[in-house]
N, C-alpha and C positions, 0 to 999 in steps of 0.2 A: 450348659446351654450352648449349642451352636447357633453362627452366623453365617447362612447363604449369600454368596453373592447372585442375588436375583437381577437378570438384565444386564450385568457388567461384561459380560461374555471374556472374562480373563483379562479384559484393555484395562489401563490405568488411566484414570480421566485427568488426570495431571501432563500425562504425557499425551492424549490429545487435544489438550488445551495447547500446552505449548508446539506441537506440531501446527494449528491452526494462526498461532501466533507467526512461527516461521517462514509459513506461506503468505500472510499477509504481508509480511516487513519482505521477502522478496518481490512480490509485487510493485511496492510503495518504491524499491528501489530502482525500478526501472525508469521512474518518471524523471523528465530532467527540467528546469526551468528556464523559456529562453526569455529575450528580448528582444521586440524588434526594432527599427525604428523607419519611417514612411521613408518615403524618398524624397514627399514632402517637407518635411523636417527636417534632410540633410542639406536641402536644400536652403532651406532658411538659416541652417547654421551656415553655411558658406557666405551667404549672401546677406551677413549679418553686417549693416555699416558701422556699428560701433567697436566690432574691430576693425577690420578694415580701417579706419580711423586711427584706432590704438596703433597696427602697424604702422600705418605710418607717420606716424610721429614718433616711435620707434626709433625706425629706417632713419628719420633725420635726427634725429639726436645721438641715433651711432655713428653718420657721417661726421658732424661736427667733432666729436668727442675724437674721430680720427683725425681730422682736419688741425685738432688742437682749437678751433674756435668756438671750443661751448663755454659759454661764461652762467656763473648764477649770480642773480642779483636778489641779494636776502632782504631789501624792502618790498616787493615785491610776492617774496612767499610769506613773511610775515604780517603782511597786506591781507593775505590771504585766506592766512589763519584765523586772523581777528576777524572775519569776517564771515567766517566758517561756525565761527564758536559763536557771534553774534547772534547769528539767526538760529 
């Protein structure tokens, strides 16, 4: 018994499947993903008070700390603590 390849015109469907596979995954690889972010929002980050605040109190507790005048007083933090854990 012989077997014709009918319609196969000699192409190996294996090897145009992965040739279809190759051009797809080059495609896919051109896309890149960005981020933008508004001008709005950098805005808001700058003009954020609660750092601003962090700085400085920062700023002064680096002065001190050069100054030699930062003291801690540990009734106070643990004032704090308990107070913390309280609620």
């Amino acid at each position: 018994m012989k077997i014709n390849n009918l319609g196969s015109m000699g192409m190996n469907p294996y090897k145009r499947n992965l040739e279809k596979n190759a051009e797809a995954s080059a495609k896919s690889q051109n896309k890149e993903d960005k981020v933008e972010i508004s001008s709005k929002a950098i805005g808001l980050q700058q003009t954020n008070e609660v750092t601003k605040a962090r700085q400085e109190k920062v700023q002064a507790i680096k002065t001190q700390l050069e100054s030699g005048n930062y003291t801690i007083d540990p009734k106070a933090i643990a004032k704090g603590l308990v107070n913390f854990y309280k609620n």
